[in-house]
C-alpha positions, 0 to 999 in steps of 0.5 A, spaced: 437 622 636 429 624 636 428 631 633 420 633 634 416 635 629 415 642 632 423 642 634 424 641 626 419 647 624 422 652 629 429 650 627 427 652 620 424 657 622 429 661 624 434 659 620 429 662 614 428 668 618 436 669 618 437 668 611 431 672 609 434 678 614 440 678 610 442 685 606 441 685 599 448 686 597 450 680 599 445 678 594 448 678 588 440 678 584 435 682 589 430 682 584 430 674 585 431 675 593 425 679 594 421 674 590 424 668 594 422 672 600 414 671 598 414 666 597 417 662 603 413 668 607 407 665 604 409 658 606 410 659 613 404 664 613 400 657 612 405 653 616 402 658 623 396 658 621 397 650 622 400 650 628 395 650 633 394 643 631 401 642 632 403 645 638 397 644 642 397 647 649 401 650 654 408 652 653 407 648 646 402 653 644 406 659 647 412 658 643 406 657 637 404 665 638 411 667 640 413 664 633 406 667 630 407 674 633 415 674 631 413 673 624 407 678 624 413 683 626 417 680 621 413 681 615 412 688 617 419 690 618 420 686 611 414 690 607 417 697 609 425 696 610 426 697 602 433 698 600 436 704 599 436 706 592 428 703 593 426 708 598 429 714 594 425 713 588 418 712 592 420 718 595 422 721 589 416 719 585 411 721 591 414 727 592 409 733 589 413 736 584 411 744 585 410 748 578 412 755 578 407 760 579 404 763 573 408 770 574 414 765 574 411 762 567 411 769 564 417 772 566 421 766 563 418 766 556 420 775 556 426 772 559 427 767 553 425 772 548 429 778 550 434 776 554 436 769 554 441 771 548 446 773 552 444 770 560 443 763 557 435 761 558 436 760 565 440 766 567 446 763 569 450 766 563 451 765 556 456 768 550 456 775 552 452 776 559 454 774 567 451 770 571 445 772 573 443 768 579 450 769 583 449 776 581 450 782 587 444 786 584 439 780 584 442 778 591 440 785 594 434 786 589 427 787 593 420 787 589 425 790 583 428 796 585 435 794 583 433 790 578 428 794 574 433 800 574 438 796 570 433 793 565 430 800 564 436 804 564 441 799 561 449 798 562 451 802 555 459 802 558 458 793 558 453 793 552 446 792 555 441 796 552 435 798 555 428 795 555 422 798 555 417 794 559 411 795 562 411 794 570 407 788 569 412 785 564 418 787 569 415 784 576 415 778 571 422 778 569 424 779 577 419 773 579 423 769 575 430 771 577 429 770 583 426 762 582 432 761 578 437 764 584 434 760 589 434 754 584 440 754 583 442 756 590 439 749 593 444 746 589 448 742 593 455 743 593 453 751 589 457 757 592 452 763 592 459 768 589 466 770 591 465 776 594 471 782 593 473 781 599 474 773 598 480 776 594 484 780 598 490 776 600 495 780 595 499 786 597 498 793 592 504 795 593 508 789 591 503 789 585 504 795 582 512 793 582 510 788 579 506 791 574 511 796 572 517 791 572 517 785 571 510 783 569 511 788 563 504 791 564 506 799 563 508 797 556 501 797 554 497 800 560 497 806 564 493 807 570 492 814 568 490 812 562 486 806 559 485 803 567 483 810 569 478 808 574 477 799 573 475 798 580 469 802 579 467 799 573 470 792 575 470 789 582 472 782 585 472 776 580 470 779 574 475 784 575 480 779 576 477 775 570 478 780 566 486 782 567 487 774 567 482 773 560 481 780 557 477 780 550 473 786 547 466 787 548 464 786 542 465 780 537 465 783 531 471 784 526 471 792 527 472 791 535 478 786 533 485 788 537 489 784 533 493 788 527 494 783 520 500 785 515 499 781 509 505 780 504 503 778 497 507 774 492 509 781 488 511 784 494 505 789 495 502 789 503 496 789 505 494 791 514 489 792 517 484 789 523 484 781 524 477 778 522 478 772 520 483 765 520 484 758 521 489 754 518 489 755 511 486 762 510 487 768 513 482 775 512 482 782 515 478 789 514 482 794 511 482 801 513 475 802 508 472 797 511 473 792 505 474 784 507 480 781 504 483 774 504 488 769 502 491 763 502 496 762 507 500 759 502 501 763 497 502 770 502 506 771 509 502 773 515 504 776 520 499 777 526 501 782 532 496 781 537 497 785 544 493 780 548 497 775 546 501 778 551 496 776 556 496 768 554 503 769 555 502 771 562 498 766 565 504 761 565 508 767 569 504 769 574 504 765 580 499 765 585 501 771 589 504 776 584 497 775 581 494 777 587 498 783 588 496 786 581 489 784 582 490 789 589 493 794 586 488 794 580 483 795 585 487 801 588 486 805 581 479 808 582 
């Protein structure tokens, strides 16, 4: 059978149109397929350009600027449908990256310099401090009024001191909170906070029976007496962290909860607060204030902790007990 030469070169043509309109995931090297897509683009940009002598007039030349014009589409369609990993790295690298205004600049390096040791460098938390982007004061702060009150006046009762800065210094640091709040909220997959209300699935009834019986709560707390209060001090989900996860303030032996009785080998004990302890030596602070320690080997130790209680809670607790406790936790103001 007898196949012209234009019927050749159309055939071929559309053939290579389909091999090149194929997705590069079926196209193991990418790489290879767009450099093999140049050149036969370039080859068959030189065959149009000679198709005039070969397709002559008439319908030929017609069929000649129908191919001409496909092609033309095609290379367009081909130069701007990039892969997707492609297309995000352009747009990635186009994008202008937008600097953080000189007031944003200078509260960061203020926020560094006094605050970031407990609230981390970007203000989402650290050793000692909360997370400042999710926090109810900055959330309701406008221009520094609920911020600028807090840094001047300081939370003793949480160890905050006070700050004593200028109004310039001030505007600085609430500029900069506030850019790490809303940076830290474009996050995806970030929620703004647990609000108290998020946590009102228990009952305060049910709670305070189980505080006072069988979660064993009442042998070392009272609600007139150490709790006196909690939920003014505390709400939400730093309430319910610390009834889970309670720790002293401070990190020092002198604040330390757990009492230590060291037995000597000559029968002499020695008590006082836990200070320090790993597998082979256990120190405390006696009641002078002296640091003593020993060889676990050579002494008998005997540590009695009252958060200990707490650790082992967390393997009682179920889902609605600890609910209830923490509503009737939120009962004592």
């Amino acid at each position: 059978m007898f196949v012209s030469t234009k019927d050749k070169l159309e055939l071929s043509f559309w053939l290579t149109v389909k091999i090149l309109m194929m997705p590069p995931h079926l196209m193991r090297l990418t790489g290879t397929l767009r450099n093999s897509q140049s050149i036969v683009l370039s080859f068959w940009l030189a065959v149009l350009c000679c198709s005039q002598g070969i397709a002559g007039q008439g319908r030929a030349g017609l069929r000649a600027e129908v191919r001409r014009k496909s092609l033309r589409n095609f290379v367009a369609r081909a130069s701007g449908d990039q892969d997707p990993l492609g297309q995000e790295q352009a747009s990635q690298a186009q994008a202008p990256q937008s600097s953080p205004s000189p007031q944003v600049q200078a509260g960061q390096t203020l926020f560094t310099a006094q605050c970031a040791f407990c609230h981390g460098r970007d203000a989402a938390g650290g050793e000692t401090g909360p997370d400042l982007t999710s926090s109810e004061t900055v959330e309701k702060d406008v221009g520094g009024n609920e911020i600028g009150s807090v840094v001047r006046t300081g939370r003793p009762d949480r160890g905050m001191p006070q700050f004593n800065l200028t109004d310039t210094d001030l505007a600085a640091i609430v500029a900069f909170l506030h850019d790490e709040k809303a940076k830290a909220e474009s996050k995806p997959g970030r929620r703004r906070n647990v609000q108290p209300e998020d946590l009102q699935t228990g009952n305060a009834e049910e709670g305070q029976d189980y505080f006072n019986g069988a979660g064993g709560c009442s042998r070392c707390h009272s609600p007139t007496g150490d709790l006196a209060g909690v939920a003014n001090r505390l709400r939400g989900l730093a309430l319910l962290q610390r009834m889970l996860y309670p720790k002293p303030r401070k990190s020092g032996p002198a604040d330390s909860p757990a009492a230590v009785t060291v037995t000597l080998a000559t029968g002499q004990t020695v008590t006082g607060k836990l200070a320090y302890q790993d597998e082979f030596v256990i120190g405390l602070t006696d009641s002078s204030g002296w640091y003593r320690s020993w060889f676990k080997g050579g002494v008998k130790v005997k540590v009695v902790d009252p958060l200990e209680a707490h650790s082992e809670q967390l393997g009682k607790y179920t889902d609605e007990t600890m609910h209830n406790v923490l509503a009737y936790l939120q009962t004592l103001r």
